[in-house]
N, C-alpha and C positions, 0 to 999 in steps of 0.2 A: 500519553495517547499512542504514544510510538509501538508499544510492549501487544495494547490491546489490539491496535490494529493487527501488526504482526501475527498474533493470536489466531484471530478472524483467516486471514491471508491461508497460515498454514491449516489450517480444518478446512478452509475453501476450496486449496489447490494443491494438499498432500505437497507441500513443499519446505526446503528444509529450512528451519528457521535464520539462520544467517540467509538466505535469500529474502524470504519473508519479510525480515528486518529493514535492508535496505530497498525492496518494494514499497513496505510504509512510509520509510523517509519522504522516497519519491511521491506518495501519492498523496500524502501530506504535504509537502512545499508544493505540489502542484494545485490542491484545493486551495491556498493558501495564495499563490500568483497567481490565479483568477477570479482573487478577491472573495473566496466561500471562507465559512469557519471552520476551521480544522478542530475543532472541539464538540464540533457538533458530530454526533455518533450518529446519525440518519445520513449524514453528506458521505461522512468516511463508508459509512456500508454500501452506496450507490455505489460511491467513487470504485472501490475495492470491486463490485459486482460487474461494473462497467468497463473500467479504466485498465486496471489491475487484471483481469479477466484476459484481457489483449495482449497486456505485457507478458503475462505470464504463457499465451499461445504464442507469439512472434519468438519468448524468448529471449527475450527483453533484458537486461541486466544493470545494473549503478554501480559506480567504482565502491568499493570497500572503505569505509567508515573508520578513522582509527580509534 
């Protein structure tokens, strides 16, 4: 779900997929610690339109994934 997200992310907010990716992490464990399903494709697209939306204006960043 990580890849599709990401997907979604970069066609959203023309950004570069290594950002993208670790967006979805974020926005995923975030669905995820307040209890929604991270598999459900309807949550992830709010989340991404809402959540993700902000991160990506403020600028937002996750440490790098090894």
């Amino acid at each position: 779900m990580v890849d599709r997200t990401a997907q979604l992310i970069v066609e959203r907010f023309k950004v570069l997929p290594d950002y993208a990716k670790r967006l979805a992490l974020g926005c995923l464990d975030g669905i995820e610690s307040h209890g929604g399903d991270s598999t459900d494709w309807e949550t992830i697209a709010n989340a991404v339109e809402v959540v993700v939306a902000r991160w990506v204006k403020n600028g937002t960043d996750f440490p790098k994934t090894p």
